[in-house]
C-alpha positions as CSV (number, residue, x, y, z in Angstrom):
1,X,-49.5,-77.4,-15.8
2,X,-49.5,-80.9,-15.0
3,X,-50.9,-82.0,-11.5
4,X,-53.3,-79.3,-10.5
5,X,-54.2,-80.7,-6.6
6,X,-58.0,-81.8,-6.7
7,X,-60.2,-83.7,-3.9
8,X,-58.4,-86.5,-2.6
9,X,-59.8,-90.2,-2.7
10,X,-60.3,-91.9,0.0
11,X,-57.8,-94.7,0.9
12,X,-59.1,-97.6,1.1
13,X,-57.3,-100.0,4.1
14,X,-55.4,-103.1,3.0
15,X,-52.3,-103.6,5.1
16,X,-53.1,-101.1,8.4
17,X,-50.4,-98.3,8.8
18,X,-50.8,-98.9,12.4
19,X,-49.0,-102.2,11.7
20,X,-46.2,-100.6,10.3
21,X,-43.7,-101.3,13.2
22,X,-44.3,-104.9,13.3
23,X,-44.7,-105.9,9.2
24,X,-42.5,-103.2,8.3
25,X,-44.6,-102.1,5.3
26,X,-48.1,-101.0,4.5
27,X,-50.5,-101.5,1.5
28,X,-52.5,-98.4,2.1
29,X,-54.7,-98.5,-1.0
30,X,-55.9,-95.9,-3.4
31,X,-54.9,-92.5,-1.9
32,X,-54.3,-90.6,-5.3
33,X,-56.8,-89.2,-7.9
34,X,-56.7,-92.1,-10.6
35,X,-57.2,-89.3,-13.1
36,X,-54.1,-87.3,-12.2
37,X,-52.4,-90.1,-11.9
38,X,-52.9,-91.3,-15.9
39,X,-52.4,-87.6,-16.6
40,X,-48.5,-88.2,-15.3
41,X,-48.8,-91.3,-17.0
42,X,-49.4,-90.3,-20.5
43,X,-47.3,-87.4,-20.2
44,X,-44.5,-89.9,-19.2
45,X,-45.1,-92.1,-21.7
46,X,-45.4,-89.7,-24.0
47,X,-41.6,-87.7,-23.5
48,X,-40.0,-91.3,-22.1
49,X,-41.3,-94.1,-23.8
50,X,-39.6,-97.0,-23.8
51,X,-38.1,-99.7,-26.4
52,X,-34.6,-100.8,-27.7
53,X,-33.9,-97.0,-29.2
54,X,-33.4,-95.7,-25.8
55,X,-30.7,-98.8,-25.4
56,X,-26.7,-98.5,-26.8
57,X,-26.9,-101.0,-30.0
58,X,-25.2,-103.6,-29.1
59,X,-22.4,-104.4,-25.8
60,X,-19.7,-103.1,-27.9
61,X,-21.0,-99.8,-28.2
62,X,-22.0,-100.2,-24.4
63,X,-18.4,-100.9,-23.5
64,X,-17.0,-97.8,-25.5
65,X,-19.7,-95.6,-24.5
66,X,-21.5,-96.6,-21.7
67,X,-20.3,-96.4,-17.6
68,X,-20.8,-97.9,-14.3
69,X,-21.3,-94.9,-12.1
70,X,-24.1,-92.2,-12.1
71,X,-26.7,-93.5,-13.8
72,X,-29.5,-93.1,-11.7
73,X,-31.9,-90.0,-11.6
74,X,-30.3,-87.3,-9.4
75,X,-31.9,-85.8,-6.4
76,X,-31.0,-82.5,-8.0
77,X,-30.8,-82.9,-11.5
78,X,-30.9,-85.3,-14.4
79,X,-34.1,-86.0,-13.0
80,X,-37.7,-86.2,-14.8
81,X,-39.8,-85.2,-12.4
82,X,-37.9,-82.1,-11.6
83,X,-39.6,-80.6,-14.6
84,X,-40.9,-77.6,-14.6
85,X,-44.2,-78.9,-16.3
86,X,-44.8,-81.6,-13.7
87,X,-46.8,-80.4,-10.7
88,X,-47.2,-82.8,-8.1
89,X,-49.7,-81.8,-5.5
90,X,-52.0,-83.5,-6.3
91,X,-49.7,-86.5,-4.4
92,X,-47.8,-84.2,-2.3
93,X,-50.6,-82.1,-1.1
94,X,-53.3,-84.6,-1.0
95,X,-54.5,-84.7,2.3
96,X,-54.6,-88.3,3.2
97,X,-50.8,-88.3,1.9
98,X,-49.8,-85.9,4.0
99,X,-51.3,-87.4,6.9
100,X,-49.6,-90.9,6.3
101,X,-46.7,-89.5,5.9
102,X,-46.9,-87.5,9.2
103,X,-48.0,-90.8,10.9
104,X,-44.8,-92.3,9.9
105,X,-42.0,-89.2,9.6
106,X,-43.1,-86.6,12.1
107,X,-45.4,-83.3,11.2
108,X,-42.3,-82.2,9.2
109,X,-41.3,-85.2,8.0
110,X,-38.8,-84.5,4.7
111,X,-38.7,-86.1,0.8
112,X,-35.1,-86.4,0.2
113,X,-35.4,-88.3,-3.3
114,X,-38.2,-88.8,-5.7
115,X,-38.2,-90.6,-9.3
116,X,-40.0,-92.5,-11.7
117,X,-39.5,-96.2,-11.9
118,X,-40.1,-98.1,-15.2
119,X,-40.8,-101.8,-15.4
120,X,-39.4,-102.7,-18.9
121,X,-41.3,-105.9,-20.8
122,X,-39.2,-108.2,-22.7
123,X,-39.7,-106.7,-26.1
124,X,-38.5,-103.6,-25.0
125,X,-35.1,-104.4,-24.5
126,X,-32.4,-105.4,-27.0
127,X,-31.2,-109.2,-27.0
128,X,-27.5,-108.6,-26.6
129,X,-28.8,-106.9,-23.1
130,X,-31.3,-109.5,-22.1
131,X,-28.2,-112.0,-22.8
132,X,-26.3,-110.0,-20.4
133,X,-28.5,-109.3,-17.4
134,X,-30.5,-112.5,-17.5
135,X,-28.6,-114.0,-14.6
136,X,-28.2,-110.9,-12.7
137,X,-29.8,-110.6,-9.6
138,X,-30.6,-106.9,-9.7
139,X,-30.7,-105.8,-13.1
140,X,-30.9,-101.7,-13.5
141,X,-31.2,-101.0,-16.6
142,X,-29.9,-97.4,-16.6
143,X,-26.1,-98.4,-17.1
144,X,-27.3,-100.0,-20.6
145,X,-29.3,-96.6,-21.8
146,X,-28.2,-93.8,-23.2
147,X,-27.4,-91.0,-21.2
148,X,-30.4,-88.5,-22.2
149,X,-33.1,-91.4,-20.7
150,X,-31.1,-91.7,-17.1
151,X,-33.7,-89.4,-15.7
152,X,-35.8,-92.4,-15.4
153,X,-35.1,-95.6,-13.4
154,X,-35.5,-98.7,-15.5
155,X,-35.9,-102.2,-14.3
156,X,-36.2,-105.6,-15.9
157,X,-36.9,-107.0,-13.1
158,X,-35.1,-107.0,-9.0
159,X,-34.5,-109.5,-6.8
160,X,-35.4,-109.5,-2.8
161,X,-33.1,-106.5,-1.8
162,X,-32.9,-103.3,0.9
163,X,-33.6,-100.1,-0.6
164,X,-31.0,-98.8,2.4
165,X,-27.5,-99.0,1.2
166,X,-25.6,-96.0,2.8
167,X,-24.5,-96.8,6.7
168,X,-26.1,-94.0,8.1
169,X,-29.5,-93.4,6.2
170,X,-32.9,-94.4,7.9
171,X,-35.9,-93.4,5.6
172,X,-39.6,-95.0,4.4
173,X,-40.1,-95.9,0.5
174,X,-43.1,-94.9,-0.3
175,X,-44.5,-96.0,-3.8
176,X,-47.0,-94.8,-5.8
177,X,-48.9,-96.9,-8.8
178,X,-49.9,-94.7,-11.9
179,X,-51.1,-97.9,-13.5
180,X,-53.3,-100.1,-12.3
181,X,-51.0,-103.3,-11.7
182,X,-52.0,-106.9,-11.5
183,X,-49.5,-109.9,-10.3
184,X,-48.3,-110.3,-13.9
185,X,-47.5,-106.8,-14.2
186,X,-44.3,-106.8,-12.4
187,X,-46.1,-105.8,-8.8
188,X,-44.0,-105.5,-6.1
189,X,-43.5,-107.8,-3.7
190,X,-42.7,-107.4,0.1
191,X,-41.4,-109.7,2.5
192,X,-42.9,-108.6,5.9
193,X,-41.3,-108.6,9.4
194,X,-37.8,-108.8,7.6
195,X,-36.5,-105.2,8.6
196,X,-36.3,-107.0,12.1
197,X,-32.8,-108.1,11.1
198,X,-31.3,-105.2,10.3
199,X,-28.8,-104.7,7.8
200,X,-27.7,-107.4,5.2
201,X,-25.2,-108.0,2.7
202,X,-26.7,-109.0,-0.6
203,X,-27.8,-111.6,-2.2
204,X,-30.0,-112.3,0.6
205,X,-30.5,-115.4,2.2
206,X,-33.7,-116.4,1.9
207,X,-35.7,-120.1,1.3
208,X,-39.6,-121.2,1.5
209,X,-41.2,-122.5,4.3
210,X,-43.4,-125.9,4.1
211,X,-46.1,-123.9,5.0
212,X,-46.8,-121.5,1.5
213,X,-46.4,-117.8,1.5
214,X,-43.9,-118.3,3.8
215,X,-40.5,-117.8,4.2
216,X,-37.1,-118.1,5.9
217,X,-34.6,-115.1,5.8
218,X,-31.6,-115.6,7.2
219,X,-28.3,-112.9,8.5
220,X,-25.7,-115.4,7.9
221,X,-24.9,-115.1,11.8
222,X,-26.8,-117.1,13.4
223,X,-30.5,-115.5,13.3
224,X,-33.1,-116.8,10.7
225,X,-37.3,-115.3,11.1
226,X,-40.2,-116.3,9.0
227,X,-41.4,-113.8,7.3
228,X,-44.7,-113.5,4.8
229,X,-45.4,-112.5,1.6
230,X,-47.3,-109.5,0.2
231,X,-47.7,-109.1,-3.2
232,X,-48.9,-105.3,-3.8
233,X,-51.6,-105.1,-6.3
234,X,-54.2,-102.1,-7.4
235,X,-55.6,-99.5,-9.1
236,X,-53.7,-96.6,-10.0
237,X,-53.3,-94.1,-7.4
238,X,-52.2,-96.6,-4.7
239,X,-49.5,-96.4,-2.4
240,X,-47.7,-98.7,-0.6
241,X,-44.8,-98.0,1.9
242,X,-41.6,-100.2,3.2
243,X,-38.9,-100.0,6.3
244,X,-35.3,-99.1,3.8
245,X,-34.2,-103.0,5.6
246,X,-37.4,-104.5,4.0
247,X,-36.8,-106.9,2.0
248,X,-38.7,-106.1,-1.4
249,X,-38.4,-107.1,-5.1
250,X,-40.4,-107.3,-8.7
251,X,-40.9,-110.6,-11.1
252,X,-41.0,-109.9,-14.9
253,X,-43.3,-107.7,-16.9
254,X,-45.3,-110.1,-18.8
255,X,-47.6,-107.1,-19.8
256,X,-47.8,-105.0,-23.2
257,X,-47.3,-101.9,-21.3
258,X,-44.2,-100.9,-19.4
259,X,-45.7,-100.3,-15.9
260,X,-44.9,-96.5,-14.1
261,X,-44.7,-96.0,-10.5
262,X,-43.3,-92.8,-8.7
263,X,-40.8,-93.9,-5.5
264,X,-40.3,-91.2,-3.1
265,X,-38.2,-91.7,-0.1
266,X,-38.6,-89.7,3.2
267,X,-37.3,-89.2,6.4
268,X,-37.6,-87.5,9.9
269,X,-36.3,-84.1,10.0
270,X,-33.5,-83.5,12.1
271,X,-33.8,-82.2,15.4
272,X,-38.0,-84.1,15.7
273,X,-38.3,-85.5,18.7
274,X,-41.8,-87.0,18.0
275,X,-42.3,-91.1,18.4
276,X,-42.9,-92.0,14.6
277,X,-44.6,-95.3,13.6
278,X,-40.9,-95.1,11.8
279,X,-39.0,-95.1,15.0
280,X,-41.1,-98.0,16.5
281,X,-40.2,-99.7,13.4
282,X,-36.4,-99.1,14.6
283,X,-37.0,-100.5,17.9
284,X,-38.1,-104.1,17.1
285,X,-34.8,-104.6,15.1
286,X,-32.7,-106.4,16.1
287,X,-29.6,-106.9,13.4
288,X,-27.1,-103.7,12.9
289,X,-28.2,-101.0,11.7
290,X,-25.2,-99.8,10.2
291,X,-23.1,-101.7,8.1
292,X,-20.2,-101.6,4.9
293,X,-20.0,-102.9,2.7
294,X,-24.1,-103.6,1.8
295,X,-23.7,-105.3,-2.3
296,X,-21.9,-108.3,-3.2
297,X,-22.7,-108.7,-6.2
298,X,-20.9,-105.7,-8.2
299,X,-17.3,-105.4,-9.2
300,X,-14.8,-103.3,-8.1
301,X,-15.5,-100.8,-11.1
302,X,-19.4,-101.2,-10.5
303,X,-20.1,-103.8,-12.9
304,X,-22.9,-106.5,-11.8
305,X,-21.8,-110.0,-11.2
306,X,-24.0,-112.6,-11.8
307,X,-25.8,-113.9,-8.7
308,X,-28.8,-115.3,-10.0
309,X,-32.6,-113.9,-8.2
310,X,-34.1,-115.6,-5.1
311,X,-36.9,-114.1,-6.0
312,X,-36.8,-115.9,-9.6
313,X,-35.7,-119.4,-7.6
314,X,-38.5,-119.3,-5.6
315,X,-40.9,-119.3,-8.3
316,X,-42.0,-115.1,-7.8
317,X,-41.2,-113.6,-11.0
């Protein structure tokens, strides 16, 4: 079985936990047994690779075959990691983990979704596709693949966006690097102190500062902060964490090999009345919290319109 729970490593500080309310994120280092991790990794690789034969041929067979809804990995099925062969303690039941998690959820805090995100290269993907998402702001990949690969999430690249996109959700990202990623290597980046606004419709409004790694985000109604920029980088078996109304994105994959993380989102469990480093999070916000619609950049049959990326504008891809 895949995953067998081992000693734990451990993490090594780089964006204190305890500063989760206020930057609404944390880079909390190598947490996970490298080893495991490239364990997942090759067995990924080795049942999901990636390249243009997991694509439709061309847009016309797209058009005829393809869709605009339910693509993405399921929370129940159609989803990778809910194979029988993949053990995950050795994340889920790593000590440290489970103390993070507790720090920021409550002692019986809950993951509601997990899945494996793909960072696809340029090579990997078929012209006729990179023609047709170039200029899209958020381009999933998943609508363009056939339907037996969906139990993966694949990315070309995303643009500064919430992961929150339901009115009533309020849950931590957590990511977890089975490679070890570089800046060129599609790492994520994280605008901190921007879950402060609250909800906001996307595209985001965001522009640079004079002063560099700085930036302006804007809600359109009046309120504009300064936020910085963290660019998550590391070995495999790190983990860094986000507010759902952080503002987070990933540049291009300039790399041979199509990076793997695992996302897992979690939340308090109903009825916990502990004070989470999640609910001070909450309190320093100061935009809704609730709001419909959240895209604006998808038709009315869930097609993607082309928006262009800040994140690309900006120079961060």
């Amino acid at each position: 079985m895949l995953g067998a729970a081992n000693k734990p490593v451990p993490a090594k500080q780089q964006f204190d936990i305890m500063d989760y309310p206020t930057n609404g994120c944390a880079d909390l280092g190598v947490v996970i047994d490298p080893k495991e991790c490239a364990k997942l990794r090759d067995y990924i690789d080795k049942n999901r690779p990636v390249g243009k034969h997991i694509f439709y041929e061309s847009k016309a067979e797209f058009e005829a075959s393809g869709r605009w809804q339910n693509y993405a990995p399921g929370t129940r099925d159609h989803n990778f990691l809910l194979r029988k062969e993949i053990d995950l303690s050795f994340i889920e039941s790593n000590p440290t983990f489970v103390r993070y998690m507790q720090q920021l959820c409550g002692r019986d805090y809950q993951i509601f979704k997990k899945s494996i995100i793909r960072s696809m290269p340029r090579w990997a993907i078929p012209d006729w596709c990179v023609a047709t998402v170039e200029d899209v702001g958020r381009p999933n990949m998943n609508p363009y693949i056939r339907d037996e690969f969906q139990d993966v999430q694949f990315f070309f690249f995303t643009d500064f966006h919430q992961d929150k996109t339901r009115p009533t959700s309020d849950f931590v990202t957590v990511y977890v690097y089975l490679d070890e990623v570089d800046e060129k290597y599609s790492a994520l980046k994280i605008l901190t102190e921007s879950h402060v606004l609250g909800m906001t419709g996307y595209p985001h409004s965001i522009r640079s500062s004079a002063k560099p790694g700085r930036y302006f985000y804007s809600d359109n109604i009046g309120n504009t902060i300064e936020c910085g920029l963290k660019t998550v980088t590391g070995e495999a078996g790190s983990i860094s964490i986000f507010h759902c109304m952080t503002l987070h994105g990933t540049g291009l994959n300039d790399s041979s090999n199509p990076r793997i993380s695992l996302r897992y989102l979690l939340t308090k469990s109903t009825g916990n009345t502990e004070v989470t480093l999640h609910d001070r999070a909450n309190d320093k916000i100061v935009g809704p919290k609730m709001m419909f619609p959240t895209r604006y950049d998808v038709n009315v049959d869930g097609s993607f319109k082309k928006t262009g990326s800040s994140l690309m504008s900006l120079g961060l891809g």
